[in-house]
Kinemage of the C-alpha trace (Angstrom):
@kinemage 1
@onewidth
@group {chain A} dominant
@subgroup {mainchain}
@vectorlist {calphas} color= white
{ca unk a 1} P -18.560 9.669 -47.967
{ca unk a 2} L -17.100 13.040 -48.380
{ca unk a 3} L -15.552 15.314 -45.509
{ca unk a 4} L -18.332 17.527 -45.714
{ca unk a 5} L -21.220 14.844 -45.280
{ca unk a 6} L -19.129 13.730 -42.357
{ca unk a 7} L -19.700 16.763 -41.151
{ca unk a 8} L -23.475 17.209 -42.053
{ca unk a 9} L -23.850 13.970 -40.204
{ca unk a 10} L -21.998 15.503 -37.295
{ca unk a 11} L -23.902 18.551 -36.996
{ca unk a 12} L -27.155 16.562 -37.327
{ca unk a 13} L -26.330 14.577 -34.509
{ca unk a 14} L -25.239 17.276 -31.645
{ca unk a 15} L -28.566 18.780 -32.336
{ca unk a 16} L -30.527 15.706 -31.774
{ca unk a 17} L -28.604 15.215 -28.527
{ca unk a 18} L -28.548 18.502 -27.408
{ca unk a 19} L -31.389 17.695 -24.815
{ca unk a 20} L -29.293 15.319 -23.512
{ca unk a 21} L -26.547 17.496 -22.216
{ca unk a 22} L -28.521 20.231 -20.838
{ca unk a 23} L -27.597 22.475 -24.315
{ca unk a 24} L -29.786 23.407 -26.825
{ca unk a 25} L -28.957 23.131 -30.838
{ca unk a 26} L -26.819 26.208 -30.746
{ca unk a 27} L -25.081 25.384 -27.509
{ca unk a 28} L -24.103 22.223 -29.116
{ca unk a 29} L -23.003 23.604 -32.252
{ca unk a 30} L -20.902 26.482 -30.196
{ca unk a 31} L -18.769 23.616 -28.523
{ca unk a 32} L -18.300 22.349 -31.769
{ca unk a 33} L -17.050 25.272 -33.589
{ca unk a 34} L -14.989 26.238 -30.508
{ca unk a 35} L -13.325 22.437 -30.100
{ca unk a 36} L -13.164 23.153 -33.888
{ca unk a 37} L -11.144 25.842 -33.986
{ca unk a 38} L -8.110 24.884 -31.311
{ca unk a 39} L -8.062 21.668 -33.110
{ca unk a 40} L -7.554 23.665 -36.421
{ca unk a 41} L -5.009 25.762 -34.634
{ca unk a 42} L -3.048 22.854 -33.455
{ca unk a 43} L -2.791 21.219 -36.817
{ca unk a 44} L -1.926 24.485 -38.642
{ca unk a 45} L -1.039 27.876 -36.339
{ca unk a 46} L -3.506 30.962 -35.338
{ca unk a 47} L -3.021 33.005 -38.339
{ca unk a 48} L -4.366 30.308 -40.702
{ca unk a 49} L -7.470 29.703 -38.359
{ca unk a 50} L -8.150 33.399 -38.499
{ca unk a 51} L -8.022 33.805 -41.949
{ca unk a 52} L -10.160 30.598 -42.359
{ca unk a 53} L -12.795 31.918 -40.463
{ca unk a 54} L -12.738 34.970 -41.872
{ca unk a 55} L -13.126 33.920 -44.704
{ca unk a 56} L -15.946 31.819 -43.747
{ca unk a 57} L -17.818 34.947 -42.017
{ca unk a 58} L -17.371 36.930 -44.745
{ca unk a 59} L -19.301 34.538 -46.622
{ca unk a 60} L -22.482 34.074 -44.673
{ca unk a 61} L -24.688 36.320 -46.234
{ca unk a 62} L -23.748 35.963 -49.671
{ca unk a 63} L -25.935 33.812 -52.487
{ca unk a 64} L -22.489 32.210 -53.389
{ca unk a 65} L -23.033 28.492 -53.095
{ca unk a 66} L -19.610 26.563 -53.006
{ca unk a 67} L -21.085 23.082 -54.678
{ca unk a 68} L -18.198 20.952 -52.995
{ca unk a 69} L -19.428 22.198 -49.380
{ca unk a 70} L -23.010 20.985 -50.164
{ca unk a 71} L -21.700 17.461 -50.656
């Protein structure tokens, strides 16, 4: 299984237990990203996490479809 279905799974899961800690879907995926992003920070420094996620932002509304993401 690839990183990226791991995280599909992931994802899939805090929604569907969202109920069960008071959160809703986006809630859920809010403390992910958040817990996400110190993690990332830790492992690599602040600058890298900010360029990650701007590069991720900067990509939301494009049609650009990044095949190894989908997996």
């Amino acid at each position: 299984m690839s990183k990226w279905s791991v995280a599909k799974e992931t994802v899939a899961t805090l929604g569907e237990q969202a109920q069960d800690h008071g959160a809703d879907s986006a809630g859920m995926l809010e403390a992910l990203i958040s817990t996400a992003l110190r993690a990332l920070a830790a492992e690599k420094d602040a600058a890298y996490v900010k360029n990650f996620v701007e590069y991720e932002v900067s990509s939301l509304n494009l049609q650009h479809i990044d095949v190894q993401r989908l997996t």
